[in-house]
SELUM-901426 format. One record per atom (N, C-alpha, C): x, y, z. Coordinates in steps of 0.1 Angstrom, whole numbers, plus 5000, padded with zeros to 4 digits. Layout:
<recs>
XYZ
...
</recs>
This chain:
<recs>
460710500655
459810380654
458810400643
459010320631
458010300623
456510240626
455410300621
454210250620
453310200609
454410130597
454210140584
455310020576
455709970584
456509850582
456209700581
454809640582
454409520583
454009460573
454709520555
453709480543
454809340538
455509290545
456709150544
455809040553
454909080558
454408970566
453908900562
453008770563
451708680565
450908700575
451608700587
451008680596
452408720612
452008740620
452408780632
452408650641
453308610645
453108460655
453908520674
452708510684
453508540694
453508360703
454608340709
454508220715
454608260732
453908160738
453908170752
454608000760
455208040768
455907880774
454807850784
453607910789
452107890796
450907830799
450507740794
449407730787
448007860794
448307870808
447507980812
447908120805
449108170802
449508230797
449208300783
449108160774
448008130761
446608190758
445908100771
444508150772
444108320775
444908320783
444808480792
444808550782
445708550772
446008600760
444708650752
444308490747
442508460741
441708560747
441708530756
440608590766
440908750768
441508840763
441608970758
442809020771
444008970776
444209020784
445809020779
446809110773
447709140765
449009200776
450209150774
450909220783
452109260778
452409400784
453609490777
454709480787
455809480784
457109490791
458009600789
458609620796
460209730794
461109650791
462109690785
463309680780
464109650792
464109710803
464609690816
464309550816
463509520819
463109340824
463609280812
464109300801
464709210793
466609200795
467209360802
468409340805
468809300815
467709290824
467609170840
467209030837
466909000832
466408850823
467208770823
467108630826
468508530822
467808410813
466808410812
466008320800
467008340790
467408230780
468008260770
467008270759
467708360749
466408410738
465808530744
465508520759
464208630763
465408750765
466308710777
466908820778
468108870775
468009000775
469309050766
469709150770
470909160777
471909240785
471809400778
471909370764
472209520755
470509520753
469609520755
468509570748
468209730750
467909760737
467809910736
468809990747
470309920748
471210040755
472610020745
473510050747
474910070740
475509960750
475209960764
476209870775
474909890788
475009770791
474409750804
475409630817
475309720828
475809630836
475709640850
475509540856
475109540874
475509450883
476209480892
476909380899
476009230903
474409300904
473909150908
473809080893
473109110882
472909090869
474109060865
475309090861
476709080855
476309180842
476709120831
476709180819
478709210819
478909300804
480109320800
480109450813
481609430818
481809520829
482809670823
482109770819
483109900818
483909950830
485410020825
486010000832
486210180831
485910240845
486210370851
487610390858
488710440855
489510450860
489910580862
490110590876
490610740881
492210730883
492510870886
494010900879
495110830887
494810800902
495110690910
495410540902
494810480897
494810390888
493710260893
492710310901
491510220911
490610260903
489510160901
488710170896
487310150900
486710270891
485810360903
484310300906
484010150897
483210110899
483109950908
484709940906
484409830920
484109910932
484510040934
484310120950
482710150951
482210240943
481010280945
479710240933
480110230922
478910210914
478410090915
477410060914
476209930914
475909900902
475309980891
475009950880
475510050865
475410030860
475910130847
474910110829
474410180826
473410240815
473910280806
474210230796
474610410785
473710350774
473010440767
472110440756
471810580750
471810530739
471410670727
471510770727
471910870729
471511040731
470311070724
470011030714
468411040709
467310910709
468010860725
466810800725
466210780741
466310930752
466510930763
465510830772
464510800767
463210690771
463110550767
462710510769
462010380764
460410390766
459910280763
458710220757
458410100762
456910080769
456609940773
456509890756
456309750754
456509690744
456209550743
456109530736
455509390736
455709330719
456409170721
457109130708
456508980704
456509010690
455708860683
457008810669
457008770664
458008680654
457208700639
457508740628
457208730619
457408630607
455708570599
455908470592
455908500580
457108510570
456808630560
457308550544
456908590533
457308470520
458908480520
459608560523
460808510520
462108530533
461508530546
462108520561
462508390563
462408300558
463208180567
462808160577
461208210579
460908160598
461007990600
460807930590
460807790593
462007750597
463107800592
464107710598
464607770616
464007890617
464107920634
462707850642
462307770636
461207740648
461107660657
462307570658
462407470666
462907570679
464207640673
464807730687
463707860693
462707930686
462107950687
460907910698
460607780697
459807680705
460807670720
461707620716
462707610725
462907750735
462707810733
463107930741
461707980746
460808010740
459608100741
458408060744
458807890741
457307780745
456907730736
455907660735
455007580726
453707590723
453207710730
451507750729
452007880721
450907920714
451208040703
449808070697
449508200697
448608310687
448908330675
448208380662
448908440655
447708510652
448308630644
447408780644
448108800627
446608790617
447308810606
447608960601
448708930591
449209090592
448209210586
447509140582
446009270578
445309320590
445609240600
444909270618
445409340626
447509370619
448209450627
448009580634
447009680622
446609820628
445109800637
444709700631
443209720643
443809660658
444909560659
445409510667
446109640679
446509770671
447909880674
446109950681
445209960676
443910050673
443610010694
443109890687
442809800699
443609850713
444809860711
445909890726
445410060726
445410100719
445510290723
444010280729
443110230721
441710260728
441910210738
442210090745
442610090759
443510160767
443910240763
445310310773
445310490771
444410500759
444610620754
445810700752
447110590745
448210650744
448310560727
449410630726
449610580707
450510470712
450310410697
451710300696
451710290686
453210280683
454110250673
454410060670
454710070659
455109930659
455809930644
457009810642
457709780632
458509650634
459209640622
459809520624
461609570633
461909500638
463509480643
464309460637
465109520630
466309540623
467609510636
468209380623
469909330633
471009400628
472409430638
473209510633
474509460640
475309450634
476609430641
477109530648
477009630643
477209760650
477109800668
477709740676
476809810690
476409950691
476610040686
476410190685
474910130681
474110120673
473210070664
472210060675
472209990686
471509930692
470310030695
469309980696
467710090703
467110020705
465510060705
464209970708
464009880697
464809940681
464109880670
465609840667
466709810672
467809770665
468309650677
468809540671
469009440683
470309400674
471009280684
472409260676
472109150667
472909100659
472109000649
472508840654
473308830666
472608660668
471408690675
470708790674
469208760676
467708730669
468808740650
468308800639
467508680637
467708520645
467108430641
465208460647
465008530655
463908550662
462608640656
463508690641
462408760631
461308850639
462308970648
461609000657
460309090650
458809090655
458409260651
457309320666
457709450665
457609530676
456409580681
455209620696
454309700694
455209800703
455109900701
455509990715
454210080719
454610080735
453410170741
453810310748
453910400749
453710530755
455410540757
455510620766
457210620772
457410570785
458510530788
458710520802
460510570805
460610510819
462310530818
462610410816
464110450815
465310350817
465410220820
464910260834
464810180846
463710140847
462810150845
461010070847
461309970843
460509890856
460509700857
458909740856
458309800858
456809740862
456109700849
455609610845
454809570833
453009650836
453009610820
451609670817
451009560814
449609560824
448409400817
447609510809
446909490799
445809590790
444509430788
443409500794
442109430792
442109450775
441809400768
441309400755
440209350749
438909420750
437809310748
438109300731
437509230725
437209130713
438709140709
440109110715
440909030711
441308940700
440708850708
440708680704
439708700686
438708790681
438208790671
439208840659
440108940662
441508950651
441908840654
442508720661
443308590655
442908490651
443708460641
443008290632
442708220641
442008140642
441908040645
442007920639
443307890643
444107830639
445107730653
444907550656
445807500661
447007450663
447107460649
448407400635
448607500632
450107480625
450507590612
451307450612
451307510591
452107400582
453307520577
454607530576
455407600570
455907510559
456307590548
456907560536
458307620529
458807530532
460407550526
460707600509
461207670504
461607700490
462407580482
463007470491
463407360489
462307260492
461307280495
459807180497
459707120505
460207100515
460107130526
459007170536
458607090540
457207100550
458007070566
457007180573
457407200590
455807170597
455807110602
454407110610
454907160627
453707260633
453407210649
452207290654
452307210662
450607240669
450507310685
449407400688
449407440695
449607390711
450507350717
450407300733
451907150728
451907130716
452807030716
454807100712
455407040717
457207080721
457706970711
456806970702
457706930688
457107000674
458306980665
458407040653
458206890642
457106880634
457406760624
457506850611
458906790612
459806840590
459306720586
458806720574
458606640556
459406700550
460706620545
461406630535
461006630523
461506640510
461006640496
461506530492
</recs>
């Protein structure tokens, strides 16, 4: 995990589908997740069966089912197994974590922002990318643990997969990363972090205007579930 990867940005955009969720935000109150709650997840966009593992799968959850076969020719996870993990050899932990979208001069965030909206909501922060380390500063002084952060690299590769590698139909979500301390595997429990003066690193800002290389104007505003394009 890089801590030295955010010089492609403008700015950091996180969206919430909330509007309580939004505020809470403002009001200094920041929340980390595991990787686990994203491969239990059935939101589309939010959750994702492979996140940071090679294969995940659970009889209540589904996912792609591996097939254990004993020399009998029965297979040994319709009898006894419930769920199945396999991830990394060098990467035995995970990381609570917490994810925002990058707005960057030559990413193409504009043309993901409708699906974007569509999946993740219509209320949104953004944290400019000069705010990233006081923002990284801000979580450890509250937790007294480090964190890492970088952008998300997509890969066709399933081997590939980690905390910082996802598959690439996810590539439209311009993902970038905070991570917090370690955890396991298996941790569902989320992290709330108080954050006093928050809300003072983000623009204030209720609009964003995006700009196409074809001229191309995107408007939307904070709390509204539409996208206005200006053609050239």
């Amino acid at each position: 995990m890089s801590s030295n990867k955010s010089q492609h940005a403008f700015a950091l955009i996180k969206f919430f589908s909330k509007k309580e969720h939004y505020l809470s935000f403002k009001s200094g109150t920041s929340l980390f997740r595991t990787p686990h709650y994203y491969r239990t997840c059935e939101d589309i966009g939010r959750g994702d069966r492979s996140e940071s593992c090679l294969l995940y799968w659970d009889k209540k959850h589904g996912g792609t089912k591996p097939k254990f076969i004993r020399p009998d020719g029965t297979d040994l996870i319709n009898q006894k197994l419930q769920n199945v993990l396999v991830y990394p050899a060098d990467e035995p932990h995970d990381a609570w974590m917490q994810s925002w979208a990058v707005i960057g001069p030559h990413n193409s965030f504009e043309n993901s922002l409708e699906q974007i909206q569509r999946e993740f909501g219509c209320y949104f922060v953004l944290l400019p990318a000069s705010k990233i380390r006081l923002y990284s500063r801000l979580v450890e002084k509250a937790t007294k643990t480090k964190v890492n952060y970088g952008l998300v690299r997509y890969s066709d590769d399933p081997m590939e997969r980690s905390l910082t590698v996802k598959d690439v139909k996810y590539s439209y979500q311009k993902e970038f990363r905070f991570f917090l301390g370690q955890c396991s595997k298996g941790e569902l429990q989320d992290r709330f972090l108080e954050l006093p003066g928050l809300n003072k690193l983000l623009l204030n800002g209720q609009s964003l205007k995006l700009a196409s290389p074809n001229g191309a104007i995107k408007y939307c505003s904070v709390g509204h579930n539409s996208v206005v394009a200006v053609n050239p």
